[in-house]
Short mmCIF file of the C-alpha atoms (twelve columns), coordinates in Angstrom:
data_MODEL
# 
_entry.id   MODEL 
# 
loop_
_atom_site.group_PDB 
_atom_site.id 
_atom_site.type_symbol 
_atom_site.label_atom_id 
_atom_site.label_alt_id 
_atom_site.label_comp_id 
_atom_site.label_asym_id 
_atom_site.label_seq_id 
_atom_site.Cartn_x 
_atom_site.Cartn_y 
_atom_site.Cartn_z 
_atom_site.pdbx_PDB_model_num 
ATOM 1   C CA . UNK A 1   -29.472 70.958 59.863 1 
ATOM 2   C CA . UNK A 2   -25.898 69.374 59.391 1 
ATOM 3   C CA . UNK A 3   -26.570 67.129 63.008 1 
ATOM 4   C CA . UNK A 4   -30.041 65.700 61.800 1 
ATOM 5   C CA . UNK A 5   -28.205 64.910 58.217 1 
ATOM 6   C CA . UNK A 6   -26.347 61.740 60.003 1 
ATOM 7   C CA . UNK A 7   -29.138 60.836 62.177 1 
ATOM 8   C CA . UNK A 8   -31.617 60.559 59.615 1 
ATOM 9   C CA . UNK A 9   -28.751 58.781 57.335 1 
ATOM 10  C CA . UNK A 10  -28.300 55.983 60.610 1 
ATOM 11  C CA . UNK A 11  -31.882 55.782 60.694 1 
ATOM 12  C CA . UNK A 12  -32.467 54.684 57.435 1 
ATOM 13  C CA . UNK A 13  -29.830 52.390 57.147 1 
ATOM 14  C CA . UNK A 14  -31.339 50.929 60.939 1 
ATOM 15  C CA . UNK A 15  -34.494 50.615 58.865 1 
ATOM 16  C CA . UNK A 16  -33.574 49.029 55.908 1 
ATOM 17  C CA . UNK A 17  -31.683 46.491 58.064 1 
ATOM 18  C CA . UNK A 18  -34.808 45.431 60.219 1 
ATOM 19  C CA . UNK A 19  -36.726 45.267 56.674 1 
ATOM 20  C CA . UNK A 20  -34.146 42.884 55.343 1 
ATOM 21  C CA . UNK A 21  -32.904 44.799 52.724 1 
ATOM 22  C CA . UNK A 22  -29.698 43.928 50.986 1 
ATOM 23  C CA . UNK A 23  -28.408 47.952 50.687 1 
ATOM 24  C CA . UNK A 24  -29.668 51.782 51.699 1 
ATOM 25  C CA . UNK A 25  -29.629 54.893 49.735 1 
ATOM 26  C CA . UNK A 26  -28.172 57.858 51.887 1 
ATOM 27  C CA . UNK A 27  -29.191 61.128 50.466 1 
ATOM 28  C CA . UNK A 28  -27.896 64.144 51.413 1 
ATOM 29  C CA . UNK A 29  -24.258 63.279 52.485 1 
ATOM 30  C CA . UNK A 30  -21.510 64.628 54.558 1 
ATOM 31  C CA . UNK A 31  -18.199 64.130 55.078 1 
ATOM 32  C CA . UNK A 32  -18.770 63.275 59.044 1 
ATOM 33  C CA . UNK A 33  -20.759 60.600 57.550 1 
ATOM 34  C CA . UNK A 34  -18.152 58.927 55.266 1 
ATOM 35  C CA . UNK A 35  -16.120 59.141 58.276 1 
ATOM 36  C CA . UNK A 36  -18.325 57.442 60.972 1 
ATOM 37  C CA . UNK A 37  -19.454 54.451 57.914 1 
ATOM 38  C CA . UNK A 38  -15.305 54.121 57.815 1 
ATOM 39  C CA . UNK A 39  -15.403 53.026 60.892 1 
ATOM 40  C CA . UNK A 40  -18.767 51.022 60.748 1 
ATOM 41  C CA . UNK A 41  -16.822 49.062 57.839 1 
ATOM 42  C CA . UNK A 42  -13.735 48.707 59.490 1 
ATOM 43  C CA . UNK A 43  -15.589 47.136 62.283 1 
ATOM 44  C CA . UNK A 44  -17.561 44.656 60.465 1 
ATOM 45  C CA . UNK A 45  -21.120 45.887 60.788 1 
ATOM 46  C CA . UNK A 46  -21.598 46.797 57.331 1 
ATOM 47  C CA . UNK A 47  -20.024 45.479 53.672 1 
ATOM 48  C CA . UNK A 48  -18.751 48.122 51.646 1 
ATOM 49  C CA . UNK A 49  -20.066 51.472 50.844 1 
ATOM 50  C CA . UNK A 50  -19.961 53.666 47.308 1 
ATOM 51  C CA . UNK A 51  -20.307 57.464 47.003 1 
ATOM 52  C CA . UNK A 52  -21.914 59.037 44.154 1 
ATOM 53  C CA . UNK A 53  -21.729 62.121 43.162 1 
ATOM 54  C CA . UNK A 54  -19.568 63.827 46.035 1 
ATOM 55  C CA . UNK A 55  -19.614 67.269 44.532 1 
ATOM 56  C CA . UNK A 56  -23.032 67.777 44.602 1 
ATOM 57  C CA . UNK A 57  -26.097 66.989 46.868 1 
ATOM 58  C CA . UNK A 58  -24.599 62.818 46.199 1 
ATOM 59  C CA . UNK A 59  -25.505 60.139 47.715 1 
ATOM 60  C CA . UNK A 60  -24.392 56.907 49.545 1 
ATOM 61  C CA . UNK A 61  -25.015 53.406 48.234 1 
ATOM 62  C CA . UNK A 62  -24.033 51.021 51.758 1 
ATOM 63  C CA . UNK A 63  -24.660 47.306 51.728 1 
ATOM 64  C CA . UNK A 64  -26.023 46.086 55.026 1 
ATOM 65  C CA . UNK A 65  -24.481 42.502 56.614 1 
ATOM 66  C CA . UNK A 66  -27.684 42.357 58.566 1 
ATOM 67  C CA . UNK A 67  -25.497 43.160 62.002 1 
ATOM 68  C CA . UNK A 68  -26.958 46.471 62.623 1 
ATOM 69  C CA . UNK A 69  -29.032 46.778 66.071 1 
ATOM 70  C CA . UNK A 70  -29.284 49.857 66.509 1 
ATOM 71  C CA . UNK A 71  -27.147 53.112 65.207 1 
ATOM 72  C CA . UNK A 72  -27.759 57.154 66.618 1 
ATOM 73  C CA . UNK A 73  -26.241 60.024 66.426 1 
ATOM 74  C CA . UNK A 74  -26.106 62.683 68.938 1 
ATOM 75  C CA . UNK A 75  -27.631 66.083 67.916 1 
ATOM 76  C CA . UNK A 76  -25.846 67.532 70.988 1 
ATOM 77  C CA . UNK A 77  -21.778 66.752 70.491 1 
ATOM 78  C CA . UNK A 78  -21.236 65.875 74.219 1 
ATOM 79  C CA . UNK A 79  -17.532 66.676 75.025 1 
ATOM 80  C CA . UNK A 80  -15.773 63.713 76.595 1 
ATOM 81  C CA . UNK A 81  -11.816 63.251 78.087 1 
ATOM 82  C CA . UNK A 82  -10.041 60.504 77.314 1 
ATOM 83  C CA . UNK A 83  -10.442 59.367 80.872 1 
ATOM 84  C CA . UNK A 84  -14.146 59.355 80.765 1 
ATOM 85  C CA . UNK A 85  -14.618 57.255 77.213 1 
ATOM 86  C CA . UNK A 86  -14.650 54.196 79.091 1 
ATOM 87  C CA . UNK A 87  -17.934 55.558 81.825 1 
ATOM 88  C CA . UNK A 88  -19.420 56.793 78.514 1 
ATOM 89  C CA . UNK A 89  -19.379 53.481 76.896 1 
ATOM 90  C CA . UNK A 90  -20.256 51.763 79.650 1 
ATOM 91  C CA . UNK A 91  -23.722 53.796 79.918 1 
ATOM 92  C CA . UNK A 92  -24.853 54.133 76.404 1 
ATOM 93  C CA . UNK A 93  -24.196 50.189 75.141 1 
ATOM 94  C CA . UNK A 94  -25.858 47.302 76.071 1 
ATOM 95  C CA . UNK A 95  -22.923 44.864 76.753 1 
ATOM 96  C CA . UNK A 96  -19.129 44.842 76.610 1 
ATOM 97  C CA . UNK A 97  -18.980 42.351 73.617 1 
ATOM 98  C CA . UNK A 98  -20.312 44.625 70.818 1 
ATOM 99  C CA . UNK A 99  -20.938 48.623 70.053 1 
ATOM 100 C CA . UNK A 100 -18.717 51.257 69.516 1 
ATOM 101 C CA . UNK A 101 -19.201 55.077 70.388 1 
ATOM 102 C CA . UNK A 102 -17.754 57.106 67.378 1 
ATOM 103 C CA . UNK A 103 -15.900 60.110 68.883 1 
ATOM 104 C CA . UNK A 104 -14.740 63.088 66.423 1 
ATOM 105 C CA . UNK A 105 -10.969 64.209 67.970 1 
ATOM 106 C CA . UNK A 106 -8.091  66.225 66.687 1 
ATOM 107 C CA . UNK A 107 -6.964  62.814 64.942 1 
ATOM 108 C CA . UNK A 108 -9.966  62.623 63.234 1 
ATOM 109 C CA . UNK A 109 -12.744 60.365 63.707 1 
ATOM 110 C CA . UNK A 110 -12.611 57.451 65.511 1 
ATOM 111 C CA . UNK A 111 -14.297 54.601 67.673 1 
ATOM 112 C CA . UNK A 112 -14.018 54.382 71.826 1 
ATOM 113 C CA . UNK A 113 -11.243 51.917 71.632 1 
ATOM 114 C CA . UNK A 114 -9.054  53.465 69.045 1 
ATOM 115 C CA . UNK A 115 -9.685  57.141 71.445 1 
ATOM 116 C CA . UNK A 116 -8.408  55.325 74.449 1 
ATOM 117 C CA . UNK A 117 -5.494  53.552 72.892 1 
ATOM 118 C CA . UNK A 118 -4.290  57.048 71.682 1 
ATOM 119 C CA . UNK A 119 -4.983  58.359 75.081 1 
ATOM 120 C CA . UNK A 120 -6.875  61.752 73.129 1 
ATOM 121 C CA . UNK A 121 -10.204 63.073 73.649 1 
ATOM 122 C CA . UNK A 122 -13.073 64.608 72.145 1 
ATOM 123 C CA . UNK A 123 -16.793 65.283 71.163 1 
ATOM 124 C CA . UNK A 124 -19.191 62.363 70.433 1 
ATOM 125 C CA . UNK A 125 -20.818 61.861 67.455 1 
ATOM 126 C CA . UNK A 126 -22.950 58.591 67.797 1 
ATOM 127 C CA . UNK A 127 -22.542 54.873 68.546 1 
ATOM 128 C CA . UNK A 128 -23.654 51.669 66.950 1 
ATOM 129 C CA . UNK A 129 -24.165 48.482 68.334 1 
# 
């Protein structure tokens, strides 16, 4: 239940992106999922996001830039060493110019290129591109 809460969370925002909507509700919510739109902020691929309601069920106002291709998370959390980030990335993104894998370490979460700079590994949770 908690894997398919952040898949079907990416999937709607996916979808309200290809409809052209301005922002997506995200209902139930997580705190993986704050985590992995952190770094889908800090990256540029969406505006700003609000939570609402933490304490309870909440939910997740994001507004979309209209950048979003395509966004998954993995229901199996594939274990990966920092040495083998880089053959991971290369398989599951299109091109070298844009996408990041979002891997959940002992530092927290973070994208493929922040995991490599600080030389640690861990389990993936999804990538965007």
């Amino acid at each position: 239940m908690g894997r398919r809460i952040l898949n079907d969370a990416l999937r709607t925002m996916v979808n309200a992106d290809r409809r052209g909507n301005a922002t997506a509700l995200l209902q139930p919510i997580s705190g993986v999922m704050v985590s992995f739109l952190n770094i889908m902020k800090h990256r540029g691929y969406i505006k700003n996001f609000e939570v609402i309601d933490p304490h309870r069920v909440g939910k997740i106002n994001v507004e979309l830039h209209g950048r979003i291709k395509d966004c998954k998370a993995l229901t199996y959390r594939q274990d990966l060493r920092a040495k083998e980030i880089e053959q991971y990335r290369v398989r599951m993104l299109p091109t070298r110019q844009w996408g990041y894998v979002v891997i959940t370490t002992p530092n927290g979460v973070l994208d493929h290129e922040e995991a490599i700079r600080q030389n640690v590994g861990g389990q993936v949770l999804g990538y965007f591109h």
